[in-house]
C-alpha positions, 0 to 999 in steps of 0.5 A, a space after each residue: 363746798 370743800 368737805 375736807 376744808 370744813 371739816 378741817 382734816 387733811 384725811 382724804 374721806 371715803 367716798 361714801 363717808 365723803 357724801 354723807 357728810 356733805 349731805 349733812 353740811 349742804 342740809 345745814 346750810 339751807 336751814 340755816 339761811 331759811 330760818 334767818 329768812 323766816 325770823 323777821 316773820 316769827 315763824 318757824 320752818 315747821 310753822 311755815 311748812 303747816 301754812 303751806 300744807 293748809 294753803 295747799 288743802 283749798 279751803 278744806 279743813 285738814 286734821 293732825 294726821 295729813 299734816 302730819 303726813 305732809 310735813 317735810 320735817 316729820 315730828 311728832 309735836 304737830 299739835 304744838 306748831 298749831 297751837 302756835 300759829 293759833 295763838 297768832 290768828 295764822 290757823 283755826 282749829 275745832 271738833 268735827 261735828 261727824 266725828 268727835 274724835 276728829 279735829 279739824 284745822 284751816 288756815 285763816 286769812 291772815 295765815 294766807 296773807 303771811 304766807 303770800 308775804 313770806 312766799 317772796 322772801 323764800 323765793 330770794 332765799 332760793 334763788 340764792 341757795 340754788 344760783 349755781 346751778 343751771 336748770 339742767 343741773 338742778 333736774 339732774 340733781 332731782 333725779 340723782 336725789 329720787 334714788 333715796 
């Protein structure tokens, strides 16, 4: 990916303005190609993102919050995704008994089940975005990006 190409300047960028921009470009690109993979499902990154952290819970409940706090994109409209996913029978949402302050979300059976069918396409869909890149480089690449 030429970033000059792209972008349609014959400038020679600085460095650091080089790699901002290329980050910005390289991010784009991945969303795009994950949320073309994930409309046939009708389901948004962000959706997906919360069947993955309620899978990930084990059959525990999870409440806004650790959603929240696990999501990869961080939003503040955590309640309108479950509300989605509730309307799709994905997710199950209540008031803990405890804590009536508390609400508690899990993820259903056909929530797992869509999951399991759209972990396969997004496997394709790395396997794609990531395939020039050799496993030495990808680790490298994690490396370089932990700095942030």
């Amino acid at each position: 990916m030429n970033v000059e190409e792209i972008i349609k300047t014959d400038i020679e960028l600085p460095l650091k303005t080089r790699t901002i921009i290329h980050f910005a470009l390289v991010s784009n690109k991945i969303n795009e190609q994950f949320a073309l993979a994930l409309k046939p499902y009708e389901i948004s990154q962000q959706q997906f993102n919360v069947l993955r952290i309620l899978r990930g819970q084990k059959g525990k409940p999870a409440n806004l919050s650790t959603i929240n706090e696990r999501m990869v994109t961080k939003m503040s409209n955590t309640t309108r995704l479950v509300d989605k996913l509730i309307m799709k029978d994905y997710v199950k949402r209540w008031v803990c008994e405890s804590n009536r302050r508390k609400v508690e979300i899990l993820i259903t059976a056909n929530g797992r089940n869509i999951l399991e069918r759209i972990d396969k396409t997004m496997e394709g869909v790395e396997k794609e975005v990531l395939q020039n890149f050799t496993k030495k480089e990808l680790e490298e690449l994690n490396v370089l990006l932990d700095k942030f």
